[in-house]
Residue frames as qw, qx, qy, qz and C-alpha x, y, z in Angstrom:
[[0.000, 0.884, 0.467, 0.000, 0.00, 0.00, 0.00],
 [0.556, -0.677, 0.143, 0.461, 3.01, 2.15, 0.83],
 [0.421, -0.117, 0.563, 0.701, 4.38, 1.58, -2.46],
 [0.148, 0.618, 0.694, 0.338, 0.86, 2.18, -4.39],
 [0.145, -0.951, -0.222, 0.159, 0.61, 5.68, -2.47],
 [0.552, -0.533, 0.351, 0.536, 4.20, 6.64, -3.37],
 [0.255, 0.233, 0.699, 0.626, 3.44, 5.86, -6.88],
 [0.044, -0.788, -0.548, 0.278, 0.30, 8.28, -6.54],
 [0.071, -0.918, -0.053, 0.387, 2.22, 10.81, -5.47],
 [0.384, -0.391, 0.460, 0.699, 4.88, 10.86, -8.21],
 [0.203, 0.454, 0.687, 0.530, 2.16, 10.85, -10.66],
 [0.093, 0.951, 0.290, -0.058, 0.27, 13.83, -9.54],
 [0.108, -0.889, 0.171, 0.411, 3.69, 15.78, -9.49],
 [0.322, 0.076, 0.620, 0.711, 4.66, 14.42, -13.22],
 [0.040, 0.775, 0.611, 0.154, 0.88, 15.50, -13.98],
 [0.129, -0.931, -0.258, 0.225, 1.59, 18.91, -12.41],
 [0.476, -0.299, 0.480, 0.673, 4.69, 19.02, -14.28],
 [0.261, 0.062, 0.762, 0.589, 3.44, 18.72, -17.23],
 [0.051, 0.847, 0.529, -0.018, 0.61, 20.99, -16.88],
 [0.298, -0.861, 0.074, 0.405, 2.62, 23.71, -15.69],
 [0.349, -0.280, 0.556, 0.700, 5.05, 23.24, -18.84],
 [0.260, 0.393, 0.759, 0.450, 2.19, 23.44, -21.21],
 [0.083, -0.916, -0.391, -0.028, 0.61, 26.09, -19.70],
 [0.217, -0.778, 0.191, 0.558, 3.99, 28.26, -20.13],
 [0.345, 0.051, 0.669, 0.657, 4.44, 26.93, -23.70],
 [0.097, 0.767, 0.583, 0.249, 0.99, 28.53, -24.36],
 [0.171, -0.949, -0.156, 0.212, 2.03, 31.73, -22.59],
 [0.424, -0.502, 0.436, 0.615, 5.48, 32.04, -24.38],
 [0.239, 0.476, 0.623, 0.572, 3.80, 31.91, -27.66],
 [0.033, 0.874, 0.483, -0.041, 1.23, 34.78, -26.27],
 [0.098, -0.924, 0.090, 0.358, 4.04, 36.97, -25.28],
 [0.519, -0.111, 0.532, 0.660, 6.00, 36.06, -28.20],
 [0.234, 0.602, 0.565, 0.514, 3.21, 37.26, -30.50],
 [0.226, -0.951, -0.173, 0.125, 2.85, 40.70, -28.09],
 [0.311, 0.758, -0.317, 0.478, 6.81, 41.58, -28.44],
 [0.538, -0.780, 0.265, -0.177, 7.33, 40.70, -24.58],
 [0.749, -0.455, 0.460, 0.146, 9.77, 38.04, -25.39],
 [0.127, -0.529, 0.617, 0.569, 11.96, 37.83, -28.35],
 [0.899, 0.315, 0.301, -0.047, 11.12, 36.84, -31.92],
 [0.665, -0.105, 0.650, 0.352, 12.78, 35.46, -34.49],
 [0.342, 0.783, 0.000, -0.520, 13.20, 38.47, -37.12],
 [0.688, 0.679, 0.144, -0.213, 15.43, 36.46, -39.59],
 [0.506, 0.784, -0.221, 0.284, 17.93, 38.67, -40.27],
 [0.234, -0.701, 0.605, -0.297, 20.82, 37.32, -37.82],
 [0.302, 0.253, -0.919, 0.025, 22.15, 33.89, -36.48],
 [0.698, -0.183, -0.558, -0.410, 20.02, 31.77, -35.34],
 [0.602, -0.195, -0.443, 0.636, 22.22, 31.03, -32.03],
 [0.038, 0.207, -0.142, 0.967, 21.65, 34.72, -31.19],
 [0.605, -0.289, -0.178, -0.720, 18.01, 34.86, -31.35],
 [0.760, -0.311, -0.561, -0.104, 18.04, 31.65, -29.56],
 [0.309, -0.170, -0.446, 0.823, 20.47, 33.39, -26.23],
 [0.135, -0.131, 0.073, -0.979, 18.20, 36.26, -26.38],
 [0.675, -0.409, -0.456, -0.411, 14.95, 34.20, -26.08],
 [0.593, 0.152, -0.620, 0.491, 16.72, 32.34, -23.73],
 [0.459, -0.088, -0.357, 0.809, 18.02, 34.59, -21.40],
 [0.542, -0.194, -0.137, -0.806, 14.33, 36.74, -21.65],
 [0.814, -0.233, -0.530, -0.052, 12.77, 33.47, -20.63],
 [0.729, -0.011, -0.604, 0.322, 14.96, 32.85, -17.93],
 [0.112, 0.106, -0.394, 0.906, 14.83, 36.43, -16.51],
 [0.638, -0.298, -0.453, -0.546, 11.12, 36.13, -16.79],
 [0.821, -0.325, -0.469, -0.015, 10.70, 33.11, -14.65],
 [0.514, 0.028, -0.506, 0.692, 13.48, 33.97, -12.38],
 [0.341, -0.152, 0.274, -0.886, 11.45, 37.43, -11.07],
 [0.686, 0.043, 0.178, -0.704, 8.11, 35.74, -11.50],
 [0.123, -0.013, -0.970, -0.211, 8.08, 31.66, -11.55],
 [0.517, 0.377, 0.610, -0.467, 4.06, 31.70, -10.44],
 [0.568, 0.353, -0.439, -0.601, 4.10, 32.82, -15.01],
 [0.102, 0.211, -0.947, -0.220, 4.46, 28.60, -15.15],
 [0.045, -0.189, -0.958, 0.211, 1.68, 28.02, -13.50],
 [0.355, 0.404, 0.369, -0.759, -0.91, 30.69, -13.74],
 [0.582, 0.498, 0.615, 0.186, -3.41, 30.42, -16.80],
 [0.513, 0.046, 0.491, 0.702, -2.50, 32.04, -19.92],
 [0.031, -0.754, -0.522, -0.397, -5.64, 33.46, -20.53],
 [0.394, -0.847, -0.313, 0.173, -4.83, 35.64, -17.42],
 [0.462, -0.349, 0.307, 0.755, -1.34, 36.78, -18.40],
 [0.236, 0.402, 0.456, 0.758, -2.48, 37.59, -22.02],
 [0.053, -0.871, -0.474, -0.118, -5.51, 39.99, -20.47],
 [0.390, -0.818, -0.063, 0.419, -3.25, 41.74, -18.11],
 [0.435, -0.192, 0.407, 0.780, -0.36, 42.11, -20.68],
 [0.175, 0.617, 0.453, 0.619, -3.19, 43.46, -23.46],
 [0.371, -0.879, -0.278, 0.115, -3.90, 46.12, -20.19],
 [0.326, -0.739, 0.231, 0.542, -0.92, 47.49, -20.31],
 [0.361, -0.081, 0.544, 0.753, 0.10, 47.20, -23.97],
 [0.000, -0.403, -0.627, -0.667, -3.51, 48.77, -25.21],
 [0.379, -0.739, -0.553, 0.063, -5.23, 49.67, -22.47],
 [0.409, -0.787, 0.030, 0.462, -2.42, 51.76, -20.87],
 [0.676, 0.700, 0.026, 0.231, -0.60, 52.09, -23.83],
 [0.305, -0.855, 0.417, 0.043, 2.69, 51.38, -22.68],
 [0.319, 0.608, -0.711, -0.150, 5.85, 49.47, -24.13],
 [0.966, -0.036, -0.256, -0.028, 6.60, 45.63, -24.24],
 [0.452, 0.511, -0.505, 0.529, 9.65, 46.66, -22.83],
 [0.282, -0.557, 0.306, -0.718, 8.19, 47.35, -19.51],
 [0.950, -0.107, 0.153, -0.251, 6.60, 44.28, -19.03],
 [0.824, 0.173, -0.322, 0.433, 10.36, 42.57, -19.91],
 [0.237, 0.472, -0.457, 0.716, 11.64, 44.99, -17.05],
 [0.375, -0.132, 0.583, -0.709, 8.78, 44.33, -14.54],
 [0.380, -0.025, -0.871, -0.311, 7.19, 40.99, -15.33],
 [0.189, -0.183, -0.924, 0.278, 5.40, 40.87, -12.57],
 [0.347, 0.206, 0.002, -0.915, 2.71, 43.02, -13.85],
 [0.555, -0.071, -0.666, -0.494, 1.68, 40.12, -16.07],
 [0.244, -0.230, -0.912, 0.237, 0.39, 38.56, -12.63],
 [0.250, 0.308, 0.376, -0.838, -1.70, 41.72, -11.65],
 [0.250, 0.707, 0.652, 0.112, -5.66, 41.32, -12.80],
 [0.288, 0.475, 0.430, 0.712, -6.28, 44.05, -15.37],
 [0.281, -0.934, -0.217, -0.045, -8.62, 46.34, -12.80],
 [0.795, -0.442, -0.109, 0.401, -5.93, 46.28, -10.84],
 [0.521, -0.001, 0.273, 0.808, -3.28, 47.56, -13.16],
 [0.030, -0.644, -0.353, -0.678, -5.97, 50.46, -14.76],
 [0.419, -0.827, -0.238, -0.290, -6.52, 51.68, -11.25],
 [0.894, -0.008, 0.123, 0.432, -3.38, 51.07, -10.21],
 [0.520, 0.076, 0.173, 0.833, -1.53, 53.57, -12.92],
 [0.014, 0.705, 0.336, 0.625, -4.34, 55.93, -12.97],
 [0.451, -0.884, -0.057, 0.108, -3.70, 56.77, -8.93],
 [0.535, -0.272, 0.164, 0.783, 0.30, 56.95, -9.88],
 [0.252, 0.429, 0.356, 0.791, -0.50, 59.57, -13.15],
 [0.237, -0.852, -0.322, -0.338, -3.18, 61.51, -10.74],
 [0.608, -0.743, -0.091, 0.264, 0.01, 61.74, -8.44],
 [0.597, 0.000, 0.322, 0.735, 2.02, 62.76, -10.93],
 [0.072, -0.798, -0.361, -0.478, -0.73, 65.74, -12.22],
 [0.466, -0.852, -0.238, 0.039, -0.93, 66.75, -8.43],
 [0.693, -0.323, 0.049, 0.643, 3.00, 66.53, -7.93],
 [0.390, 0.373, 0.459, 0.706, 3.27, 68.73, -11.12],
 [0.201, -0.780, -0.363, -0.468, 0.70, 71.17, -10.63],
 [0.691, -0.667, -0.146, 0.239, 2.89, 71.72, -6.90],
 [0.574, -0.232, 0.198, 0.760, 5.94, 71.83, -8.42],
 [0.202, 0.579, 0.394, 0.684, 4.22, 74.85, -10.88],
 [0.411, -0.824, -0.389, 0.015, 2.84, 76.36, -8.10],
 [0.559, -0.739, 0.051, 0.373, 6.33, 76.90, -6.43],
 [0.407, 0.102, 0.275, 0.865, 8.33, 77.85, -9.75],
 [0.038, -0.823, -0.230, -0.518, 5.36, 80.65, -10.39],
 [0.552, -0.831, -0.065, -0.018, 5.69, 81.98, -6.63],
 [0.650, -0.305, 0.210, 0.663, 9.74, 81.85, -7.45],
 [0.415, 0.558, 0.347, 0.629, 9.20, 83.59, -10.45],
 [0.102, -0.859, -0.289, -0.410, 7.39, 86.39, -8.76],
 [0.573, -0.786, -0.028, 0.229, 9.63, 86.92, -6.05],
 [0.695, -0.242, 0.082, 0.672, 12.32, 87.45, -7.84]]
């Protein structure tokens, strides 16, 4: 019985293996086809493009290993939130990956309390260059 429960458990954690690898092969294709991870443009060696996928991949997972396991469908929304919604770069999301885990509200409410603190800062920092101006 020992042995039958042993066997069990190495099968749910091949099974969860092998979920978790399919469900990042589906999400490396998503951000491959967004720009977040490297494509294959052609015009170069073939060994390049493959370090640069690579080594995108690897920083990826390293900040944010939960990408292996979450569902694709949730990574692609949040990434289309910030690449169309917020209209911001694919670059950003390869410098802070761990946006692609935040739920889309999130991120839209989120950047719209940083930009309304950025308005406010702004509109402070005018305040005190007029009020220099005039004193001098």
């Amino acid at each position: 019985e020992e042995q039958i429960e042993n066997d069990n458990n190495e099968v749910a954690c091949l099974s969860e293996e092998i979920s978790c690898g399919q469900q990042w092969y589906q999400t490396r294709q998503l951000l491959t086809r967004l720009w977040v991870l490297p494509r294959d443009m052609s015009n170069g060696s073939w060994e390049a493009y493959a370090v640069a996928a690579n080594n995108g991949e690897d920083r990826m997972l390293s900040c944010v290993p939960q990408l292996l396991r979450l569902p694709p469908d949730d990574i692609e929304r949040s990434a289309k939130t910030v690449l169309s919604v917020l209209k911001l770069p694919p670059a950003l999301l390869r410098r802070e990956p761990l946006l692609l885990t935040v739920p889309p509200e999130l991120l839209v409410t989120g950047f719209e309390k940083l930009l309304s603190g950025e308005r406010e800062r702004g509109k402070t920092q005018e305040g005190i260059d007029e009020e220099a101006r005039l004193n001098v």
